[in-house]
C-alpha positions in Angstrom: -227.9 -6.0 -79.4 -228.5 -7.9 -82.3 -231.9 -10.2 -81.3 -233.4 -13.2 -83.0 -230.3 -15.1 -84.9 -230.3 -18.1 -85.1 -226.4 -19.1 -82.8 -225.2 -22.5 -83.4 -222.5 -23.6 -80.5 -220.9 -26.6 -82.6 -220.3 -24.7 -85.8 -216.3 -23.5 -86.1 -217.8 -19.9 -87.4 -221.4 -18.1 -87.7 -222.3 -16.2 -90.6 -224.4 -12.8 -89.9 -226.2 -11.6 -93.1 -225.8 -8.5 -94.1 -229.4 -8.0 -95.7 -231.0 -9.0 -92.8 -229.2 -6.5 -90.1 -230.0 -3.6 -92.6 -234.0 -4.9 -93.1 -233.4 -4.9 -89.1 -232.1 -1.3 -89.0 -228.3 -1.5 -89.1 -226.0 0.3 -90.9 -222.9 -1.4 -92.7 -220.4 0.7 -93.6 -217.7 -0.7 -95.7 -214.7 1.4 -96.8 -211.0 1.5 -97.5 -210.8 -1.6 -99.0 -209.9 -3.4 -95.6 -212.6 -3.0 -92.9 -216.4 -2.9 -92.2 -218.3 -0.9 -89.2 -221.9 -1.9 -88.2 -224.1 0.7 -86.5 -227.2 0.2 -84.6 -230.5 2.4 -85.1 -229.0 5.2 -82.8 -225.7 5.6 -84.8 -224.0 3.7 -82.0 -220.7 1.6 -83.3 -221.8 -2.3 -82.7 -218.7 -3.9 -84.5 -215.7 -2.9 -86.4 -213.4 -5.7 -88.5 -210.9 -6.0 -90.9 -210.9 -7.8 -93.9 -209.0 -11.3 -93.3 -206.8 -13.1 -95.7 -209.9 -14.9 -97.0 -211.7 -12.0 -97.2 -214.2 -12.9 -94.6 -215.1 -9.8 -91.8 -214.0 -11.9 -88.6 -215.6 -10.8 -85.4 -216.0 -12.5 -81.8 -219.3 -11.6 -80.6 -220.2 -12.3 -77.0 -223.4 -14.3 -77.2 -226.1 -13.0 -74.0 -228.8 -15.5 -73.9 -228.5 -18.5 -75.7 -231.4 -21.1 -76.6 -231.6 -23.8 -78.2 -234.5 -25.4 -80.8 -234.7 -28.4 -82.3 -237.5 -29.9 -84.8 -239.1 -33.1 -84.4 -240.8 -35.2 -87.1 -244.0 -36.0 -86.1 -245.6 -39.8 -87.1 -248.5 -39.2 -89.2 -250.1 -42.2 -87.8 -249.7 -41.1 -84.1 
């Protein structure tokens, strides 16, 4: 499970960092020029893609539990 991203329902495509799933404890594996495994903390596969025409890693994750957050200015005067 990959915890605490921040999943926004409106945008055509997410972007996962790649830093921050290896500070987290992945693995990224990238090799033969066309595709890139990620592996969680126990060496389990997570996600396996190919490189697109753009050269973007495309992947269709399954999101579990979904919030939402929002910011509100708050009035200095109030």
């Amino acid at each position: 499970m990959i915890a605490n991203v921040l999943f926004v329902p409106e945008m055509k495509c997410n972007l996962l960092s790649i830093g921050q799933l290896v500070q987290k404890g992945f693995t990224v594996v990238m090799g033969n020029y066309d595709k890139v495994e990620l592996f969680d903390v126990n060496k389990n596969l997570i996600l396996r893609s190919k490189i697109s025409k753009n050269r973007t890693f495309q992947v269709n994750i399954k999101v579990v539990d979904a919030q939402c957050l929002s910011a509100i200015k708050k009035d200095d005067k109030s």
